[in-house]
N, C-alpha and C positions, 0 to 999 in steps of 0.2 A: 668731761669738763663742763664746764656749769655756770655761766655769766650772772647769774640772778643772785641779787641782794647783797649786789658790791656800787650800786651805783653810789652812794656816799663818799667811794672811795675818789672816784674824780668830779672835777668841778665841774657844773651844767654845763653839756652842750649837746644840743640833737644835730645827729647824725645827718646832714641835708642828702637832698633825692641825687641819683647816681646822673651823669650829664651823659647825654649821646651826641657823637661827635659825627663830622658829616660822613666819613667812612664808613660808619655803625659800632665804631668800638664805642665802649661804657666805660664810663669813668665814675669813678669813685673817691671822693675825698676823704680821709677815714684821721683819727687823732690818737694818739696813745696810744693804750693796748689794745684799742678796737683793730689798728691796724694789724699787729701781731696777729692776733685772733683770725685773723681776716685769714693770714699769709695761713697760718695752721688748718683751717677749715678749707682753706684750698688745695692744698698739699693732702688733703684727706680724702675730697673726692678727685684725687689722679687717679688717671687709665693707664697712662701711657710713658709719660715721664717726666720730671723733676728734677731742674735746676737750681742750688742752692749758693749764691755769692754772697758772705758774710767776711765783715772784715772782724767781727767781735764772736765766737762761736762758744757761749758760757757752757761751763758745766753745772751747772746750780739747778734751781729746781726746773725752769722754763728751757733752759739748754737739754735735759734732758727729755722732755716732755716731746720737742722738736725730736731728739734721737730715737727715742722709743717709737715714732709714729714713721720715721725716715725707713728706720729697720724694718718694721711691719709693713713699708711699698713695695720696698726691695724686696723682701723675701716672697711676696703675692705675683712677682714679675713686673713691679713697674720700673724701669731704668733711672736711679737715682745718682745726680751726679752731685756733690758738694766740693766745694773749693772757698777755701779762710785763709785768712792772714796769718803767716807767722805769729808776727811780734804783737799785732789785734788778739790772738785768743794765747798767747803765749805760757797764761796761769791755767789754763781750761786743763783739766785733767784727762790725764794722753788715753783712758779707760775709755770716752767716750769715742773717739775716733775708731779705736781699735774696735770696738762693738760694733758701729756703723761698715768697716772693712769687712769682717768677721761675717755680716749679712746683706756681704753684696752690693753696699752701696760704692761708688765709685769718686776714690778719692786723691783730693791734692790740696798740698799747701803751697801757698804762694809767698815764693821769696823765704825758702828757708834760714830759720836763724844762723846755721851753720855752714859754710860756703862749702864745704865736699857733699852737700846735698843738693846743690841745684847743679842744675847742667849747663845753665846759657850764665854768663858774664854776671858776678854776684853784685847785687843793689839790696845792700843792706838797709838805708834807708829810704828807700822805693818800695810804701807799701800800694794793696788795696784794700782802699778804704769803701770801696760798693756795696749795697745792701740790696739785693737782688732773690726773687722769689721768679722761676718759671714754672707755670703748669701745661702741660697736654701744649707746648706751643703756641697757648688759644689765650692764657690767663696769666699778668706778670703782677707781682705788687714790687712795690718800692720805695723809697723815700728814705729817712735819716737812723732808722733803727736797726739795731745790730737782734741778735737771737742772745735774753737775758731777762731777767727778772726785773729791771728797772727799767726797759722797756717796755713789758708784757705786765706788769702788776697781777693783778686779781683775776684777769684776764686768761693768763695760762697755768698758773701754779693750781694743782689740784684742791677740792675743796675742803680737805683732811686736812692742808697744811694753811696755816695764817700768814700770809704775806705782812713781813712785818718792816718792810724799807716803804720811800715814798717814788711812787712811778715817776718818772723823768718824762717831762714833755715834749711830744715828737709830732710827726706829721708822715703820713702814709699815703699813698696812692694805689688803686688798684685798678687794672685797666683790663679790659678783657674786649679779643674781636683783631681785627686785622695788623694794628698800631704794633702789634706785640711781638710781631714777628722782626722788627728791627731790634729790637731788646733779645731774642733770641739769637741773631749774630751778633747783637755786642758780647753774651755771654759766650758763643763759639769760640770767638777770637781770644778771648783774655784764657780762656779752660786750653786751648792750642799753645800760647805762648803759655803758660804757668808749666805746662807738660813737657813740649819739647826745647822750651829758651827762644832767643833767638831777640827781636825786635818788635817791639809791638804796636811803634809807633805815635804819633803827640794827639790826633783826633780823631775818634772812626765818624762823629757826624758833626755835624751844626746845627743849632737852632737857626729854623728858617725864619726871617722877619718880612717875608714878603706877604702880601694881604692874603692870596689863596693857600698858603702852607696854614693848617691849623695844629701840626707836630710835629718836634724834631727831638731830637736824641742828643746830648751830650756827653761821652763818654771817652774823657779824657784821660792821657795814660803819660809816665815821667818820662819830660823831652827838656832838652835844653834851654829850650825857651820857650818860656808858657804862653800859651795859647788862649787858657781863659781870658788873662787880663785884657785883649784888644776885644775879644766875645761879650766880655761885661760893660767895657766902655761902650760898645756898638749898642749895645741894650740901654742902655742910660742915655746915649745920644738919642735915641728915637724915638723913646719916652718924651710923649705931649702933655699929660695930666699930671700921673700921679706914680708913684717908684715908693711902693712898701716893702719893705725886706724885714723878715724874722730871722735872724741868724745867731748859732749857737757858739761858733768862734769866728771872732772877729779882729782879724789884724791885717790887714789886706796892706799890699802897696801904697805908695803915696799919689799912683795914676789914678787907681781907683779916690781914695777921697774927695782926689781932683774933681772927677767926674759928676760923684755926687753932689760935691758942693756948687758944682755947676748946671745942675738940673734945679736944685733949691733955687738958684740966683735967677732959674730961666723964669720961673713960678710955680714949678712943680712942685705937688704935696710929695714930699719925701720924709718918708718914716720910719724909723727902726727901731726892732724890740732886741734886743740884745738880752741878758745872761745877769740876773740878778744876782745870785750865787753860781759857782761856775765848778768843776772837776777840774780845770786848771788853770791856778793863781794866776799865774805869769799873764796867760793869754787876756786874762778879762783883766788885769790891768793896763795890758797893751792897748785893747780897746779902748779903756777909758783914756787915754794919751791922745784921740783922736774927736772928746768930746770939744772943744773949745771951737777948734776948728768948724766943724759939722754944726754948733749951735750958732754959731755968727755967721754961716750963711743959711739960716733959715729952716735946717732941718731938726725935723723931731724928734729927741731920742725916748726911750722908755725901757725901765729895764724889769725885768718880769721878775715876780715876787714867788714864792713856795716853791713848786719842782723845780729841778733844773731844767733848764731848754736845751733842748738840742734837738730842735727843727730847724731846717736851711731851705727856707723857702722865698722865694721874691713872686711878687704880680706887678704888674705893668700897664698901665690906665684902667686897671679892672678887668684885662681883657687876654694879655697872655699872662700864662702862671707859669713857672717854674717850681720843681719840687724834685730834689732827688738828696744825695750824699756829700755834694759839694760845702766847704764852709769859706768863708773871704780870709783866708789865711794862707801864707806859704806853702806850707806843707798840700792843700789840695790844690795851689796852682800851679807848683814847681817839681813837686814831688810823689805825690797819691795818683794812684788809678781812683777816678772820681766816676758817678753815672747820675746826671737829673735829669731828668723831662721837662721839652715846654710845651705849651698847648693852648692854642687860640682860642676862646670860649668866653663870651662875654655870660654868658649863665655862672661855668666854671670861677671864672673870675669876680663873682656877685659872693659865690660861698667861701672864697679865701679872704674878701675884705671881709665877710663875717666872722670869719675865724680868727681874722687878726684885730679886731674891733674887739672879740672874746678876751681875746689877752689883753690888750690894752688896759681893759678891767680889772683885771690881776694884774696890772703892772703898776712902777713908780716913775712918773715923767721927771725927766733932769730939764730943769732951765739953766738959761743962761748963767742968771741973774747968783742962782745958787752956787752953781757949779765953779765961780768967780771965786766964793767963797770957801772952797776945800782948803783945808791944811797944806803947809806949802809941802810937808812929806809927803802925802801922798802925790803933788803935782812931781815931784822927785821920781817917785818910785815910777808912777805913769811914766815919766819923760827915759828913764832906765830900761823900764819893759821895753820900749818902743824901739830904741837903737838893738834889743837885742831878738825883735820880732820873727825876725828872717829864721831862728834857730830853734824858734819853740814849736 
């Protein structure tokens, strides 16, 4: 594979220096299919072995690119484990799995579509939606990308074939060093329960918000009562400055808008990039139901222009960041096995306001003033998404 003389294909942005954190793990901020790339060139120099947690697992050109290179560890002796979503890879053609079995790699679906296939108590709509990469126990990446051509663009499609769709915009993390070894019990635990059933529980961690924690893990799993939403208001209550969020779906509770519009009201710069064009209608008109709101107390919306978004990132006075799979919607707070990382770093936190400064550039700011002025259909159709939020 071959990175060179596709840079045209994405919009300017250098790659900033990797951050060392006080343990000594490395961090890595990575965008697009840099991140992909990332996850493949790691998986490539494995020794030892390889976790794969995907909630989207294509079969297309980059889906297979992942399988060819999967099969070729496993068959060298490196212990290859993969686990996908049902109802996330449900079109992905069942060939590639079976190759991947076929050479040893080690596998499970989670949440089969078909209830005489699972063992423990069927949760049909209880997926996981985790995007999870382990290597050697030593190296994790992660963040909002599934294994797929519209994550990966140019990136991973070999250079015979012309990537002919537009990459969707993401956000990657790669961490490598001590940190990684809680991400390797988060993947125990879910690979345990997908295998034998059983319960798996509403939180395995918290993001720490006390001054000496500089990382915590949130890896939240479907429990009756979500757990994020008091985790999200805690994080916006403590927020002094500033509260920027890039999120890819956006229909959160009515605590959470609360919250925001109460951190605006405190004086805090609160920001969001939200989903210019969107993969589903419904949700990005639901979002929009909650512009009015959010612009009369002070907050700034922006909604990003060309690829789709689908990075779910927050930073917090510049200083903790958040980055994983989670999205401000039902479905990952009520429903979804969700995983992001937070991480204390005022360096860290210098290259996410740069990144979110990047898009703002490629984005289109909504005011008040405008927004007053939409078509009263559309304020209709918003006000319809919104009662039916909970189910999208």
């Amino acid at each position: 594979m071959d990175g060179a003389g596709i840079a045209g294909t994405f919009e300017d942005w250098i790659t900033p220096d990797s951050v060392l954190l006080r343990d000594g793990t490395i961090v890595q901020l990575l965008k697009d299919g840099q991140a992909l790339r990332a996850a493949y060139d790691a998986i490539l120099g494995a020794q030892r072995r390889i976790c794969v947690e995907m909630y989207i697992f294509s079969s297309d050109e980059a889906g297979r690119e992942f399988v060819d290179l999967l099969c070729r560890k496993a068959r060298a002796g490196v212990r290859v484990f993969v686990l996908y979503d049902a109802f996330g890879s449900h079109d992905s053609d069942p060939a590639i799995f079976a190759q991947m079995r076929a050479s040893g790699v080690r596998l499970c679906e989670f949440h089969p579509l078909s209830p005489w296939l699972y063992r423990g108590r069927w949760r049909v709509t209880q997926r996981d939606h985790r995007k999870l990469v382990l290597v050697d126990d030593h190296l994790a990446q992660l963040g909002g990308l599934n294994v797929g051509v519209e994550y990966a663009g140019p990136w991973i499609v070999r250079p015979r074939r012309r990537f002919r769709g537009k990459p969707w915009r993401d956000t990657g993390l790669t961490l490598e060093g001590p940190h990684v070894a809680h991400l390797v019990t988060a993947f125990a635990r879910i690979w345990r329960y997908a295998n034998r059933g059983g319960e798996l529980g509403a939180v395995e961690y918290v993001v720490p918000l006390a001054a000496e924690g500089d990382f915590g893990v949130l890896a939240s799993a479907p429990t009756e009562h979500s757990r994020i939403t008091p985790i999200a208001r805690q994080l916006f209550d403590v927020a002094q400055r500033s509260l920027w969020i890039t999120m890819a779906y956006f229909a959160p509770t009515d605590a959470i808008i609360v919250a925001l519009c109460a951190a605006a009201r405190r004086g805090l710069s609160v920001r969001l990039i939200l989903p210019g064009v969107g993969d589903v209608a419904l949700l990005r008109i639901a979002a929009r139901s909650f512009y009015t709101r959010l612009l009369e107390a002070g907050v700034e919306i922006y909604e990003r222009r060309g690829p789709m978004l689908h990075a779910k990132t927050i930073c917090l006075d510049g200083e903790v960041s958040i980055i994983g799979s989670t999205n401000f919607d039902y479905r990952s707070f009520e429903s979804n096995c969700e995983l992001s990382v937070a991480l204390r770093s005022a360096t860290l936190g210098a290259q996410m306001h740069a990144m979110f400064e990047h898009d703002v550039r490629h984005s289109k700011r909504i005011t008040l003033a405008t927004w007053r002025r939409r078509p009263w259909l559309d304020a209709l159709l918003q006000w319809l998404a919104n009662s039916l939020r909970r189910w999208l």
